[in-house]
N, CA, C and O atoms as CSV, one atom per row, in Angstrom:
chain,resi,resn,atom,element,x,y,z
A,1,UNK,N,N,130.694,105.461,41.823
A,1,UNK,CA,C,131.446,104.261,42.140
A,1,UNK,C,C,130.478,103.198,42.673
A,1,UNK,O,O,129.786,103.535,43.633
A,2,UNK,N,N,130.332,101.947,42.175
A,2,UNK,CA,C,129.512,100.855,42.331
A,2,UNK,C,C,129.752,100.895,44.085
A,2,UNK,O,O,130.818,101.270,44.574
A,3,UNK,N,N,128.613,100.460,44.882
A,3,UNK,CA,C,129.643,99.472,45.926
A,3,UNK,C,C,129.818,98.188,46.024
A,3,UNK,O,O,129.219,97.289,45.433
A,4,UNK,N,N,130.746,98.120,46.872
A,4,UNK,CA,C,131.812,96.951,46.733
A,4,UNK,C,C,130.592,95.821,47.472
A,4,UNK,O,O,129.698,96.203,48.227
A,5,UNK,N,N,130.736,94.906,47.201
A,5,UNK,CA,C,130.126,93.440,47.929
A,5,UNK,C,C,130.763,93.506,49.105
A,5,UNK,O,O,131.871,94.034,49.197
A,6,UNK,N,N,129.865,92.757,50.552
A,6,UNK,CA,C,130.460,92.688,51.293
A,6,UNK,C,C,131.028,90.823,51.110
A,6,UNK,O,O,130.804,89.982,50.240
A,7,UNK,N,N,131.698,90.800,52.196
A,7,UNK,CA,C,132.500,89.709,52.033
A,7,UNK,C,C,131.586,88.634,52.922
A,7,UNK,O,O,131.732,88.958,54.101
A,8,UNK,N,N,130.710,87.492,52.820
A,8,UNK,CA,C,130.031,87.256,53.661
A,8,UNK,C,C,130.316,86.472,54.710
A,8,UNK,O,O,131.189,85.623,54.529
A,9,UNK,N,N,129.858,86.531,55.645
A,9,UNK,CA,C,130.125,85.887,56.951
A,9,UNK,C,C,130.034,83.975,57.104
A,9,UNK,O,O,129.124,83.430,56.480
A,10,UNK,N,N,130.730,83.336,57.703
A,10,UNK,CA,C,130.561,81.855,57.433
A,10,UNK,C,C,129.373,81.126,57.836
A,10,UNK,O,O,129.232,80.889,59.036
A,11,UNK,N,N,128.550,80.759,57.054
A,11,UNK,CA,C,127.535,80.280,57.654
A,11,UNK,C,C,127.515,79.347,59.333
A,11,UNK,O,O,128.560,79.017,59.894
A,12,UNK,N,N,126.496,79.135,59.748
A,12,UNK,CA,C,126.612,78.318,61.313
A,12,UNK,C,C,125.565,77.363,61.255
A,12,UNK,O,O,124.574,77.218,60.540
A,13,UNK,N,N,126.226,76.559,62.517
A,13,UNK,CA,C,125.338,74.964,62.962
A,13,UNK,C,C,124.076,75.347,62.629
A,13,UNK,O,O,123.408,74.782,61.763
A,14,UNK,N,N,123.494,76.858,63.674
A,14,UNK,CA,C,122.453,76.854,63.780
A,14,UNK,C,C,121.369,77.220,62.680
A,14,UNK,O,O,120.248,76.778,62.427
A,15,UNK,N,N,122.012,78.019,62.239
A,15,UNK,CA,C,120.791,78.912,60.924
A,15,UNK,C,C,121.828,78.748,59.473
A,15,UNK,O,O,122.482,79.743,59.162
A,16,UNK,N,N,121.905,77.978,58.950
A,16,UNK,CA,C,122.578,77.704,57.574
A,16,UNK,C,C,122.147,78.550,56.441
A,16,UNK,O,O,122.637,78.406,55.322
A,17,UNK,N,N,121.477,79.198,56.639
A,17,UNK,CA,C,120.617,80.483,55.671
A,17,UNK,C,C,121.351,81.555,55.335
A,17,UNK,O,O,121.752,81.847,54.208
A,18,UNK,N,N,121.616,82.479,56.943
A,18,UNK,CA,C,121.782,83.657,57.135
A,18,UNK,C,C,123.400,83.763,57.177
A,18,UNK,O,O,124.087,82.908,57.735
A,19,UNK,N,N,123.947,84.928,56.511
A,19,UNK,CA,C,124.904,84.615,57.300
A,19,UNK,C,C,125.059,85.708,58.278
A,19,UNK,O,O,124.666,86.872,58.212
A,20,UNK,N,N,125.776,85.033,59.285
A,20,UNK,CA,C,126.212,85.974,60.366
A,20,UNK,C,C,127.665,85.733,60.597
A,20,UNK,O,O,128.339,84.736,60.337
A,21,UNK,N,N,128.101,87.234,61.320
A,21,UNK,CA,C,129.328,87.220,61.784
A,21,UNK,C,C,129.708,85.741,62.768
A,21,UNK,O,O,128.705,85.294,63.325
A,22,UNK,N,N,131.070,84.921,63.048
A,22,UNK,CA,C,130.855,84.135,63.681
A,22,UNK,C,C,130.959,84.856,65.114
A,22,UNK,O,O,130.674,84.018,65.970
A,23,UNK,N,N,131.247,86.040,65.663
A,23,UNK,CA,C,131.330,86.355,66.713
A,23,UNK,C,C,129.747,86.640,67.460
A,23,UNK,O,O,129.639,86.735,68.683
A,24,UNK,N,N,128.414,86.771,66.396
A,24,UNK,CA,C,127.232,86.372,66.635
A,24,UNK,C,C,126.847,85.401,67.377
A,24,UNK,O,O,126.275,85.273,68.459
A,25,UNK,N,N,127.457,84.463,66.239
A,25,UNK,CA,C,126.899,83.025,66.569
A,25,UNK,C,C,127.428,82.381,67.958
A,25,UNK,O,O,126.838,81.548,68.646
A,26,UNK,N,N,128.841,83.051,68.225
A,26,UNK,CA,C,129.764,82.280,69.833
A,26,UNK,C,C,128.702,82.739,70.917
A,26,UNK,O,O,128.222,81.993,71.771
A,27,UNK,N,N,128.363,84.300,70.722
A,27,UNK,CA,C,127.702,85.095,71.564
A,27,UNK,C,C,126.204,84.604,72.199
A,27,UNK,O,O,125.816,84.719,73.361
A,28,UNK,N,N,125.562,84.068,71.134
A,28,UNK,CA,C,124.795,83.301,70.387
A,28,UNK,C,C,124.197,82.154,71.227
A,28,UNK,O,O,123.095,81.925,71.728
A,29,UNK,N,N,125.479,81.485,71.165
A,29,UNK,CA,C,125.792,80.250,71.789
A,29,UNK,C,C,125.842,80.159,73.334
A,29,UNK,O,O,125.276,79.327,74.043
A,30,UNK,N,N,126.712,81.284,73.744
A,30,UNK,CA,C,126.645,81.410,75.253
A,30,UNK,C,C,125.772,81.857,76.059
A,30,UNK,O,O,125.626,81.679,77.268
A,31,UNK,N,N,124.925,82.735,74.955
A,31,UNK,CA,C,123.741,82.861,75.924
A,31,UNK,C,C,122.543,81.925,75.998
A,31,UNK,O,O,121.682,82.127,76.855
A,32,UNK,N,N,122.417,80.603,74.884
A,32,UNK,CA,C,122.310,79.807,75.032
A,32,UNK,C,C,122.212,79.156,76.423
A,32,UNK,O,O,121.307,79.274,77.249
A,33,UNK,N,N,123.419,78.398,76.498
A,33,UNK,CA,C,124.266,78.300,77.576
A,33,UNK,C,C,123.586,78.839,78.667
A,33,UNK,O,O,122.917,77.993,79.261
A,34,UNK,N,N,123.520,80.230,79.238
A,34,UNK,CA,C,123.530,81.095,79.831
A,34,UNK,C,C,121.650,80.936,80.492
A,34,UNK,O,O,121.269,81.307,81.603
A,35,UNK,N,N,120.966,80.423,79.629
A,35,UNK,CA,C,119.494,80.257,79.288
A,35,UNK,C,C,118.791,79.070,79.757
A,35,UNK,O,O,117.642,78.989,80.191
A,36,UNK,N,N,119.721,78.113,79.591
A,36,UNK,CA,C,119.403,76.684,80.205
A,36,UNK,C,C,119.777,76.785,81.664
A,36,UNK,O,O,118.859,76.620,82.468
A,37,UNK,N,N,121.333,77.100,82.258
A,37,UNK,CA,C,121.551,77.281,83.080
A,37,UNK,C,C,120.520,77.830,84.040
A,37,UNK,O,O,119.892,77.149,84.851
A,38,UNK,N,N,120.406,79.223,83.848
A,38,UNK,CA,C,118.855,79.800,84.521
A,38,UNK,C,C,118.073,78.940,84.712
A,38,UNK,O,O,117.628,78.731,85.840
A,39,UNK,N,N,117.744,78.285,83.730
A,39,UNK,CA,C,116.226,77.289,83.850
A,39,UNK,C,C,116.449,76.020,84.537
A,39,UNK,O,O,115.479,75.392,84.960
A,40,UNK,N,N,117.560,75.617,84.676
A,40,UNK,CA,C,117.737,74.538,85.909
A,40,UNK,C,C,117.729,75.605,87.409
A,40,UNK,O,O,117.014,75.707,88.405
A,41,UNK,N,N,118.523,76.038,87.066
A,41,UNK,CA,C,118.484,77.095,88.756
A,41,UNK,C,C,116.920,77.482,89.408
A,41,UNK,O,O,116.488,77.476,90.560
A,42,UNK,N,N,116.381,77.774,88.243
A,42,UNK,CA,C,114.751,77.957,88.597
A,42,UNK,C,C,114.060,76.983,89.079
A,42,UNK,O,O,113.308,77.181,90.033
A,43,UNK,N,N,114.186,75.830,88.537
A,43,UNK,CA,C,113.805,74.687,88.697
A,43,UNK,C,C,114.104,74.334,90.020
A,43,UNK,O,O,113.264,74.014,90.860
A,44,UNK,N,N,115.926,74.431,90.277
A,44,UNK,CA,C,116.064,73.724,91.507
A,44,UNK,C,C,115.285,74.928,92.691
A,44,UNK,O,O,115.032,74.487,93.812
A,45,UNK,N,N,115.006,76.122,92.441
A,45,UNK,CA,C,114.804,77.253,93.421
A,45,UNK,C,C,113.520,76.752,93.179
A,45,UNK,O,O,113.115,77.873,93.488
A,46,UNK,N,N,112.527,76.161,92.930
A,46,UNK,CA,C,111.244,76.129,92.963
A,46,UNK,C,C,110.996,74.747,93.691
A,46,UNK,O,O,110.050,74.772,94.478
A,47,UNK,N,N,111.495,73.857,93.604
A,47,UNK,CA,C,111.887,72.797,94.401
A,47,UNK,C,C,111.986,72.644,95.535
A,47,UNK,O,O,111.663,71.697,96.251
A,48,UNK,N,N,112.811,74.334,95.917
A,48,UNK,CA,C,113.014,74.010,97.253
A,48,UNK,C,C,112.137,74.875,97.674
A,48,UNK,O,O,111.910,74.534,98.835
A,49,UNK,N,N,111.411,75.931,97.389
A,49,UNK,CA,C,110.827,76.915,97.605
A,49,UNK,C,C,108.930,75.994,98.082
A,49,UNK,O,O,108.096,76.387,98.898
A,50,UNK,N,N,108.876,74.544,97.013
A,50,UNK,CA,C,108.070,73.891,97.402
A,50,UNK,C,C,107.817,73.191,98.926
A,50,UNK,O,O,106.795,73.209,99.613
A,51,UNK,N,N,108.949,72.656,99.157
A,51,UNK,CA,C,109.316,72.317,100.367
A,51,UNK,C,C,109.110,73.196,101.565
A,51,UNK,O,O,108.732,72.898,102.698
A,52,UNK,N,N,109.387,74.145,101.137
A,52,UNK,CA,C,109.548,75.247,102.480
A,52,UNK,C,C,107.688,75.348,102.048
A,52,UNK,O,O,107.206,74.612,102.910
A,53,UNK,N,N,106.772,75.752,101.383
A,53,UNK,CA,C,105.426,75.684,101.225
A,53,UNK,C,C,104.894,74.797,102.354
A,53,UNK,O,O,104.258,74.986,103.390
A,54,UNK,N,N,105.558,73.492,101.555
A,54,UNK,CA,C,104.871,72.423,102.635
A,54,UNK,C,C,105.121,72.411,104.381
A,54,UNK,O,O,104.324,71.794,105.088
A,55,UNK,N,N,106.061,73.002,104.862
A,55,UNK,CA,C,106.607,73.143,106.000
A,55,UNK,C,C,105.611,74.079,106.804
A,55,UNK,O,O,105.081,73.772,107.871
A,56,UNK,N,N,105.414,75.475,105.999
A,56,UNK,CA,C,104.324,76.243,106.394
A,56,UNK,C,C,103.295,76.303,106.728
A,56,UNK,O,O,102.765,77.072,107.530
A,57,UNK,N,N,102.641,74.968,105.768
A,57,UNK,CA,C,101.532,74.411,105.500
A,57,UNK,C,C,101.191,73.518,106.973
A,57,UNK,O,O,100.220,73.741,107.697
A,58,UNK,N,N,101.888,72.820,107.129
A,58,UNK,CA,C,102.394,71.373,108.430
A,58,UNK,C,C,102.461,72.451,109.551
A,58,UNK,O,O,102.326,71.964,110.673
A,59,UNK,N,N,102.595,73.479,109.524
A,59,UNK,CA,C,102.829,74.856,110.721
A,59,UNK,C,C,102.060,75.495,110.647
A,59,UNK,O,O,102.108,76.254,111.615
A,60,UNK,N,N,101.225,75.722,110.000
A,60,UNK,CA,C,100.031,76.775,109.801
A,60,UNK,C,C,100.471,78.221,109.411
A,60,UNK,O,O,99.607,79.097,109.463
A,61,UNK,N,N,101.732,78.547,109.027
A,61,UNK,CA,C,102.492,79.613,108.964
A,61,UNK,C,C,101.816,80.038,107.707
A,61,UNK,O,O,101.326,79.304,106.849
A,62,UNK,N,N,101.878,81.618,107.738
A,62,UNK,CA,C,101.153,82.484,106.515
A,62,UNK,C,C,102.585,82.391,105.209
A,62,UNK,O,O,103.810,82.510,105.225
A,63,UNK,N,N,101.329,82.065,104.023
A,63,UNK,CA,C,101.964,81.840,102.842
A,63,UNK,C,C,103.362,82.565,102.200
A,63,UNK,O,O,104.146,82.060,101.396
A,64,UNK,N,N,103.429,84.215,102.957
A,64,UNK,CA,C,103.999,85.487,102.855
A,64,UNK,C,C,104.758,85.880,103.915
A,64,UNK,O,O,104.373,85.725,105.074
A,65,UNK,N,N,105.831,86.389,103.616
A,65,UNK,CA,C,106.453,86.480,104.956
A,65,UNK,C,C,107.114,88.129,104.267
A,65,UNK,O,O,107.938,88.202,103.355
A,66,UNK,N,N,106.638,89.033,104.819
A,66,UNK,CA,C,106.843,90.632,104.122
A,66,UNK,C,C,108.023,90.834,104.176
A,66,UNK,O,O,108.737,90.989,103.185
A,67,UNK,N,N,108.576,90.873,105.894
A,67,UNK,CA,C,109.744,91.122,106.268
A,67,UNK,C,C,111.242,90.182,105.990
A,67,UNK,O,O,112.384,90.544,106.274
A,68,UNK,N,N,110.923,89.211,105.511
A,68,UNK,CA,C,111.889,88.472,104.844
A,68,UNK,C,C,111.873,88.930,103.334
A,68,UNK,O,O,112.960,89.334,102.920
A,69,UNK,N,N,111.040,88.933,102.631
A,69,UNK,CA,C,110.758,89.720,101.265
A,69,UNK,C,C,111.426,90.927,101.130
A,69,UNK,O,O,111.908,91.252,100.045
A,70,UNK,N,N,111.508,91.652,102.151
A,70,UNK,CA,C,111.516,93.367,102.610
A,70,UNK,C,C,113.277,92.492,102.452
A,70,UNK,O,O,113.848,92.841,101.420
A,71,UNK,N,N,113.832,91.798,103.051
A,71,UNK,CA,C,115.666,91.591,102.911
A,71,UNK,C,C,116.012,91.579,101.806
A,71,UNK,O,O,116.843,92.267,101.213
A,72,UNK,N,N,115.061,90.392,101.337
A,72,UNK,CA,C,115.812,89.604,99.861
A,72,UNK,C,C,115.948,90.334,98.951
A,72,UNK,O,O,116.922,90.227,98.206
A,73,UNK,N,N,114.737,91.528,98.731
A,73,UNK,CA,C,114.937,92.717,97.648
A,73,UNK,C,C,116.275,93.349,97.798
A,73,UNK,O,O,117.194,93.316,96.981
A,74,UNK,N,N,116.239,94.231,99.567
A,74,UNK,CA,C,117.527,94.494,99.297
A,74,UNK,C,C,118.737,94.181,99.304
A,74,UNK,O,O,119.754,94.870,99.235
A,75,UNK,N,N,118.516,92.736,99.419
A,75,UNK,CA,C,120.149,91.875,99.226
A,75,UNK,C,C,120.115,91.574,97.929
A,75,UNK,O,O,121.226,91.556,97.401
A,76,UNK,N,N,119.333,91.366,97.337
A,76,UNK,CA,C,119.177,91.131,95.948
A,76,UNK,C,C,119.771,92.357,95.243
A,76,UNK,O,O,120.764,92.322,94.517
A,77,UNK,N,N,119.035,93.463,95.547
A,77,UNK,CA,C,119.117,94.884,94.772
A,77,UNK,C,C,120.627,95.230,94.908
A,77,UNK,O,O,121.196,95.642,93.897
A,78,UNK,N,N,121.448,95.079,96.262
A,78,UNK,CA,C,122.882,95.248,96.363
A,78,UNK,C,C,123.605,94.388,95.559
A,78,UNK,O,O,124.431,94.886,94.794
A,79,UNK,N,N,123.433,93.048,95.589
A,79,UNK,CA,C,124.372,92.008,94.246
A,79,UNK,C,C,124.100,92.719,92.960
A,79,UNK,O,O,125.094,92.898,92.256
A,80,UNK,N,N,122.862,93.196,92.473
A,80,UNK,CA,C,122.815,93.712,91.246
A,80,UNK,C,C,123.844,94.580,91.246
A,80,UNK,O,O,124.987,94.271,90.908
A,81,UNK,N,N,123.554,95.499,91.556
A,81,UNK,CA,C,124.493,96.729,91.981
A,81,UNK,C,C,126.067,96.476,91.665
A,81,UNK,O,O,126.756,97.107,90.863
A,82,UNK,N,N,126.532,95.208,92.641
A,82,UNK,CA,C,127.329,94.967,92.650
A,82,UNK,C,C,128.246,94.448,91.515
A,82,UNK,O,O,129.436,94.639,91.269
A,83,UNK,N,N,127.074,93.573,90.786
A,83,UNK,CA,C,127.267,93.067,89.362
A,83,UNK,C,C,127.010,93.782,88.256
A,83,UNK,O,O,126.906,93.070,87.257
A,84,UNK,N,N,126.853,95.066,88.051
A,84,UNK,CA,C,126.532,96.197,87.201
A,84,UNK,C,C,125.802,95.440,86.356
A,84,UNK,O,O,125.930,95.152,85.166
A,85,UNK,N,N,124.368,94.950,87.874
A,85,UNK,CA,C,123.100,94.683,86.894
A,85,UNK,C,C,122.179,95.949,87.526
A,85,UNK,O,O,122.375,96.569,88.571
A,86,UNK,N,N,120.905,96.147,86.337
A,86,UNK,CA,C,120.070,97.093,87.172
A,86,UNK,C,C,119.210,97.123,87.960
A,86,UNK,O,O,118.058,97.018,87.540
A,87,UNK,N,N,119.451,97.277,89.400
A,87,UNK,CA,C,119.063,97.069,90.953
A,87,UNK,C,C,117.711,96.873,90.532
A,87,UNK,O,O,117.050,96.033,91.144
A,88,UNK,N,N,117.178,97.520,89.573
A,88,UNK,CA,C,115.494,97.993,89.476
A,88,UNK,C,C,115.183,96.459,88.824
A,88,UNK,O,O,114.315,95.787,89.383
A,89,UNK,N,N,115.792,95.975,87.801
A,89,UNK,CA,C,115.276,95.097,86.942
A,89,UNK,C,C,115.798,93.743,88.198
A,89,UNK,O,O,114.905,92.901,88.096
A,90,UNK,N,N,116.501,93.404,88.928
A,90,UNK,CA,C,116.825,92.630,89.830
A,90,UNK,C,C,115.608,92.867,91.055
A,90,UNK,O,O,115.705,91.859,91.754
A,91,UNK,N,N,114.718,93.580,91.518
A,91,UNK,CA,C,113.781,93.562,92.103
A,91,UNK,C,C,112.279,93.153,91.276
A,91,UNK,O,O,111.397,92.305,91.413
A,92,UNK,N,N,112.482,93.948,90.633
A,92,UNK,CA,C,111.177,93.135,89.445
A,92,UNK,C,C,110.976,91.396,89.264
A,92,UNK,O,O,110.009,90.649,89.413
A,93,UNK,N,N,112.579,91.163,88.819
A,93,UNK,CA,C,112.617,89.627,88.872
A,93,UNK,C,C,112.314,89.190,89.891
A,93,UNK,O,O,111.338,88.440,89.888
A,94,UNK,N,N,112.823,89.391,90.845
A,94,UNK,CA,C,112.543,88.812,92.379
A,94,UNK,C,C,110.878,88.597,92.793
A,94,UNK,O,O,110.196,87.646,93.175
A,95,UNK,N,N,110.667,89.886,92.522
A,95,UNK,CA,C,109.061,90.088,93.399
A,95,UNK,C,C,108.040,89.268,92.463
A,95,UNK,O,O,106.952,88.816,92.822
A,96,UNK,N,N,108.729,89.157,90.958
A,96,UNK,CA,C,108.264,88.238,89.870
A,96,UNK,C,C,107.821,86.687,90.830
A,96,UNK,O,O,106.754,86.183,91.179
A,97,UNK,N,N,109.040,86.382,90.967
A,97,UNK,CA,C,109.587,84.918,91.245
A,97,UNK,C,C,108.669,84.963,92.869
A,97,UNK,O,O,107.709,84.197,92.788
A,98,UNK,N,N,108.714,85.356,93.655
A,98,UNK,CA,C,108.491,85.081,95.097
A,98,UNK,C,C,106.898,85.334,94.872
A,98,UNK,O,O,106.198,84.755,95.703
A,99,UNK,N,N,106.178,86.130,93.854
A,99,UNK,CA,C,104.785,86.390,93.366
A,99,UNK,C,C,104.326,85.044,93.519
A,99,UNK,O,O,103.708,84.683,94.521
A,100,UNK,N,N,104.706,84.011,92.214
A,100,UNK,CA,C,104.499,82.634,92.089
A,100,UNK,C,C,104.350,81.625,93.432
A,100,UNK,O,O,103.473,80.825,93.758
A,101,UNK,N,N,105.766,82.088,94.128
A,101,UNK,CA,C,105.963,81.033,95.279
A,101,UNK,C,C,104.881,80.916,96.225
A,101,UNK,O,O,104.585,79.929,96.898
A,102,UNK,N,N,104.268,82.171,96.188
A,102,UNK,CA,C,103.785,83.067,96.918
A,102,UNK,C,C,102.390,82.078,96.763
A,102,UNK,O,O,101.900,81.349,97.625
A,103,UNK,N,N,101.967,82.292,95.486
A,103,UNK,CA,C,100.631,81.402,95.284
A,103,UNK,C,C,100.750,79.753,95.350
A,103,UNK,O,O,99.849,79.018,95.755
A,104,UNK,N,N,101.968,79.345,94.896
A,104,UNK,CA,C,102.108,77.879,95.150
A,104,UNK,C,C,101.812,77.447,96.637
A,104,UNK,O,O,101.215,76.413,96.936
A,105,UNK,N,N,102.347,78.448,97.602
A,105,UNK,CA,C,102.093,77.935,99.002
A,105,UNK,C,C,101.322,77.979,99.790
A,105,UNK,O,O,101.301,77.584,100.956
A,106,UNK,N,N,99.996,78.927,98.613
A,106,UNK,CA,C,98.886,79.339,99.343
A,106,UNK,C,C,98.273,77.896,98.575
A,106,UNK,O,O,97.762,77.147,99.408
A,107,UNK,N,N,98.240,77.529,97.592
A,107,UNK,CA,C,97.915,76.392,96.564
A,107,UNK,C,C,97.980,75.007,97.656
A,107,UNK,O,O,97.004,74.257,97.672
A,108,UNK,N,N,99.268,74.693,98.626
A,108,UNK,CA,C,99.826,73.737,99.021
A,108,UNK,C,C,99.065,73.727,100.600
A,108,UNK,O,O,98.578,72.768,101.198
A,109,UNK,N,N,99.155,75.014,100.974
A,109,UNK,CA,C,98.213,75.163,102.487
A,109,UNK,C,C,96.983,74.920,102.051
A,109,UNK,O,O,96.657,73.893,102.646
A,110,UNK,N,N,95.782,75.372,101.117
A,110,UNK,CA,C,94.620,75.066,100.752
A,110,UNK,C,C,94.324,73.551,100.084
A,110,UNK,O,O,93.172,73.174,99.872
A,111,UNK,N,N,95.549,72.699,99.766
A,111,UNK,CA,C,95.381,71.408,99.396
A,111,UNK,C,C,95.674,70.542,101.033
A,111,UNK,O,O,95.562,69.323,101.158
A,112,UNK,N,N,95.976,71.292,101.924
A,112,UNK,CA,C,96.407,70.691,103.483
A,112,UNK,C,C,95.264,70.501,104.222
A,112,UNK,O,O,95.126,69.478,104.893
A,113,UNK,N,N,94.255,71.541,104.171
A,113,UNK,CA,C,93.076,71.886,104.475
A,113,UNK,C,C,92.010,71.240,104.279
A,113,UNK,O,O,90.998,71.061,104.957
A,114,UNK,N,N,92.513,70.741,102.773
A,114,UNK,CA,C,91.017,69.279,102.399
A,114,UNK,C,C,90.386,68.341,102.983
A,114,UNK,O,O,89.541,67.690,102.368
């Protein structure tokens, strides 16, 4: 028995080529969405994360602060949790993100110093 053709999916805005299911493309779309969002949030968290640099800097305060780090993981790691995200991959990000801050404010105290 031959097989049957499938029936193809409606093409989309984005990729006029392929087709995909449209429940792809919504999915698609929201994580989109979902992607930009993040990247303003980052933005504004780095913003302020600058500020607090400079404050440290004007104070002589060390770039690192362990025991505040030592919270945020595990307040962080509990929302994951909470959000049936994985606690592990929610600390990674974190220690990711505060890594950076971490050098920006050593960056911002050593430009204070000049």
């Amino acid at each position: 028995m031959p097989d049957m053709p499938l029936e193809p999916h409606p093409r989309t805005h984005e990729n006029p080529v392929l087709d995909i299911p449209s429940e792809l493309d919504n999915f698609r779309k929201t994580i989109d969405n979902l992607d930009a969002a993040l990247v303003h949030i980052l933005a504004e968290r780095f913003r302020c994360t600058q500020q607090v640099g400079k404050l440290k800097a004007d104070y002589d305060l060390p770039a690192s602060d362990k025991a505040r780090e030592a919270r945020q993981v595990a307040r962080l790691r509990k929302l994951a949790e909470e959000s049936d995200l994985d606690p592990v991959f929610a600390e990674k990000f974190l220690k990711f993100i505060v890594a950076d801050v971490i050098r920006h404010h050593e960056q911002i105290a050593a430009e204070k110093k000049q």
